[in-house]
C-alpha positions, 0 to 999 in steps of 0.5 A, a space after each residue: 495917672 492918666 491912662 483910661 480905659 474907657 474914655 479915650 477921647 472925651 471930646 468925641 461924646 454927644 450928649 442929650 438933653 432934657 426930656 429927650 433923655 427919658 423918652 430915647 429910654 423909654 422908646 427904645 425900653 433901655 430899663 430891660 437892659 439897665 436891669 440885667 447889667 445892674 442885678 440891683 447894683 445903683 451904681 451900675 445902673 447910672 453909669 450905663 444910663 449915662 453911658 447910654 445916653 453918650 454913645 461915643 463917635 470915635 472909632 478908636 475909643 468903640 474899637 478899644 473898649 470892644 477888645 478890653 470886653 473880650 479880656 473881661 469875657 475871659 477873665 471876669 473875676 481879675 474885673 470884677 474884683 477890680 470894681 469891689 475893692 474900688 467901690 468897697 474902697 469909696 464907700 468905706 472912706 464916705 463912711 469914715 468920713 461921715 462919722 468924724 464929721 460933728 453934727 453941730 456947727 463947731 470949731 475943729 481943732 487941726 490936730 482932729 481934722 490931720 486925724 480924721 485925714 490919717 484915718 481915711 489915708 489908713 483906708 486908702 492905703 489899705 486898698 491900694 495895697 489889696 489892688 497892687 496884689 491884683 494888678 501884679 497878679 495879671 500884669 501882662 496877662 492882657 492883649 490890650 495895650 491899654 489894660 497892660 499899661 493901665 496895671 504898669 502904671 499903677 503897679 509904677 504909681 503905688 509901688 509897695 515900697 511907697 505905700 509901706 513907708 506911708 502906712 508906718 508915717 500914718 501909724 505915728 500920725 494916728 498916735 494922735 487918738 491918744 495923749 500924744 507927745 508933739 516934739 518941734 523945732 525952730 528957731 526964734 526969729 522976729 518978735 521972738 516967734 518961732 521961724 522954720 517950725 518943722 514937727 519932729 515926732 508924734 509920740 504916745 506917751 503916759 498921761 502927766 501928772 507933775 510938771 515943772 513950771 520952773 525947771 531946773 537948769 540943764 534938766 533936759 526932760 523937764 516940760 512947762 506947764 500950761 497954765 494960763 490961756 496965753 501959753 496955751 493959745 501960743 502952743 496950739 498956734 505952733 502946734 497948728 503951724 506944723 500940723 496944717 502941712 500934714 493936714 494939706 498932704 493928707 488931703 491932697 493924697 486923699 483926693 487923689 486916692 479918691 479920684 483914683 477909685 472912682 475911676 477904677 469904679 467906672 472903667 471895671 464897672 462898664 466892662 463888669 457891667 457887660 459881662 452881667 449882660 453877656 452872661 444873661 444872654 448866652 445863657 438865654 442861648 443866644 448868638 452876640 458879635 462884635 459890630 463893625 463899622 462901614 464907611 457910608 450910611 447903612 446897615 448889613 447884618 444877619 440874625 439882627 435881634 431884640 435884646 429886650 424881648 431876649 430878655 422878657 424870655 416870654 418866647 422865642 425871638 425871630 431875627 432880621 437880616 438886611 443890607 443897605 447903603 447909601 440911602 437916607 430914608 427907609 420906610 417900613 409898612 405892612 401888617 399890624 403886629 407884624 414885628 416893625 416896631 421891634 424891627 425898628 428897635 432892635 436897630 436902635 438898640 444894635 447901633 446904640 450897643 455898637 457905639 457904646 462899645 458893647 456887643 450885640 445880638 446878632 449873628 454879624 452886625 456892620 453899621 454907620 457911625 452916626 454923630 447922633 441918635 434920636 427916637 421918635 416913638 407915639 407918646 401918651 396923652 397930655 392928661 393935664 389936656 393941654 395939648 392934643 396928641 398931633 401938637 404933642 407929636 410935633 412939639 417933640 419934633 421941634 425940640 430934638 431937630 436943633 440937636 440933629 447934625 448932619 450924619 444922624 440917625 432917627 428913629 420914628 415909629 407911627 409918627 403922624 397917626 393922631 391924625 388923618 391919613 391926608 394930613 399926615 401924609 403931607 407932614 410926613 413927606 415934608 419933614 421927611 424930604 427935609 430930613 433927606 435935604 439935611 443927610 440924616 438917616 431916617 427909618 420910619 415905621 408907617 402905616 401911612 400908605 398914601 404917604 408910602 406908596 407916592 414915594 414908591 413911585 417916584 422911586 427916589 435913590 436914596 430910599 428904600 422900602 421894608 414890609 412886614 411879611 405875612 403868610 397865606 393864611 394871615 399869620 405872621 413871620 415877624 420878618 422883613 424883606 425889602 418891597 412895595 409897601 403895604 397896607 396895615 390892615 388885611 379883610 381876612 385879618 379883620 374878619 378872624 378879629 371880629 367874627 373869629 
């Protein structure tokens, strides 16, 4: 079966690549919001991590898993149930699994291996049939084309019929616990080995006791015993010969089963994964939407928050509202502590949201779908001091430029502050002029107000400048508005902090 409703286009997924991955979560504080889709559930937990790390550049694949999180919105418990029996399945085959596994070096016998598998197909089959009675509960419950076909075919696939008639052949196999009767056919053929072994039966029968080595003529019930080693090896190689067919079916019915599950797991499981996170912020009473897409570089939205800082709940969180296009570098400057940092990462987390095919916090949301995006945060020092913080800054540049391709988005928050303003300045319009050259959108937080003010004049096209705002009395509105850029620092602010 391969109908997927969540990777409709695997070949559209970009992916990160070394250190690069723990900083973009560190940098934009992903473990906030890995938290509260988890609720200590590991799995969950890596599979948004990874998904985070891949945001999808299909718009059809973002569209599609929007509208299966609307369905999951208004039916939580038919996704949630999906992704338990899913993983209730998985972890009780492992279990099995893992107890019938000897825990020395031995030879197993086939007929232990074809009991083991039966055992596991017991659990599978079992699952199944706990999941055809959900899908057949909702089938065509849905508007998404791509969930109802998903349930038609797995209702099409594991049809009841089928895994009754599979459970009554694994209740014979699974006569194999006890002293079991084998009956098989053949015919002698070369050497007088048995040709076109086929197994008829496996039966439960007493244990015997009396046998007849020589068995009388016509006496049809009558069984040789084994007596020797010969007979004995030459009955388990015709034993075998028909159980190791049974042994391939099993193993092939399992794996499927197998691979089945775990990707039920990861389909419910992103959508279960962002109902937890739905739930967790209506209920801190704020507004989600779902984003759109526009077909240039840019961003318009209203109401634009921090999910992270909605999260923390540590007070009440002010949003941003812009709109631009068309441009390839944005610079924000204004007063410390005037909420650019978290202007800056809740774009990145909105567009990160938006391109995994999640919602997000904000009362509208439109972006750009950008082929990849990277973060460029102030890092700690080395503590082994083997580098300064400058040389730091810039080898982490270097190793994320040969992942940028044309239509990128970066983040770079107070890049270049671990040195002079004359120094940094220079770095900055020139990485920032080739980031220009190359058609990346770079949205860079600065306090470098030479840098800043030089590219104000000029009055380039494809810029454009943010500033924090601040009140008359030195306050903080934790907003943005477009305009000439600013200085970090104000007399009357330095004044309160040093002589209050």
């Amino acid at each position: 079966m391969k109908v997927n409703i969540l990777y409709f286009n695997e070949n559209n997924i970009v992916n990160k690549s070394g250190s690069a991955k723990d900083k973009f979560i560190r940098d934009l504080k992903l473990d906030l919001i890995l938290d509260a889709i988890a609720e200590d559930d590991t799995y969950l937990r890596t599979l948004f991590k990874k998904i985070f790390l891949n945001p999808s550049v299909n718009e059809d694949e973002i569209n599609n898993r929007q509208e299966i999180l609307r369905e999951a919105m208004h039916y939580p418990q038919f996704f949630k149930e999906a992704y338990q029996l899913s993983t209730e399945a998985i972890s009780n085959t492992n279990i099995c699994s893992e107890t019938s596994h000897p825990r020395y070096n031995k030879m197993i016998p086939v007929s232990k291996k074809v009991l083991t598998q039966s055992e596991i197909a017991s659990i599978n089959l079992r699952h199944l049939g706990l999941f055809n009675h959900l899908m057949s509960d909702y089938i065509n419950s849905f508007s998404s084309p791509y969930l109802n076909e998903f349930i038609t075919m797995t209702l099409k696939n594991y049809t009841r019929d089928f895994l009754q008639k599979a459970d009554e052949l694994l209740n014979e196999l699974l006569d194999l616990k006890f002293h079991s009767e084998i009956v098989i056919g053949g015919h002698p053929g070369f050497g007088l080995k048995l040709r076109e072994v086929r197994l008829h039966t496996i039966s439960n029968s007493e244990k015997i006791t009396e046998k007849t080595k020589y068995p009388k003529k016509g006496n049809e019930d009558a069984i040789i015993l084994l007596d020797n080693q010969t007979l004995i090896n030459n009955s388990e190689e015709i034993t075998n010969s028909c159980l190791v067919w049974i042994l391939k079916t099993l193993s092939d019915f399992n794996n499927e089963a197998n691979n089945f599950f775990e990707t039920v797991r990861e389909m419910f499981g992103f959508y279960s994964g962002g109902v937890n996170l739905f739930n967790k912020i209506t209920k801190a009473g704020e507004a989600v939407c779902f984003p759109e897409f526009i077909s240039v570089k840019g961003y318009e939205f209203t109401g634009l928050k921090d999910i992270g800082l909605i999260l923390k709940k540590e007070a009440a969180v002010i949003g941003n509202s812009v709109s631009f296009s068309g441009k390839n570098l944005c610079i924000i400057t204004g007063a410390n502590q005037g909420g650019k940092t978290t202007f800056l990462r809740s774009i990145g987390l909105g567009q990160l949201m938006a391109q995994c095919g999640l919602f997000v916090t904000a009362s509208s949301f439109s972006c750009y779908r950008y082929s990849g995006i990277f973060t460029h945060f102030p890092d700690e020092e080395d503590r082994e001091l083997k580098t300064g913080l400058l040389e730091q800054e810039l080898h982490r540049l270097h190793d994320l430029i040969p992942h940028m391709k044309k239509d990128s988005l970066l983040l770079m928050n107070e890049t270049f502050s671990t040195t002079t303003e004359y120094d940094a300045s220079y770095l900055a319009e020139q990485i920032t002029a080739a980031f220009r050259s190359c058609g990346l959108l770079t949205i860079f937080v600065t306090h470098l107000y030479q840098f800043a003010h030089k590219l104000y004049t000029e009055a380039p096209k494809d810029c454009i400048f943010f500033r924090a705002n601040r009140n008359s009395d030195g306050s903080r509105t934790f907003t943005l508005e477009t305009g000439e850029p600013v200085k970090s620092s104000y007399a009357l602010d330095l004044y309160h902090e040093i002589l209050g």
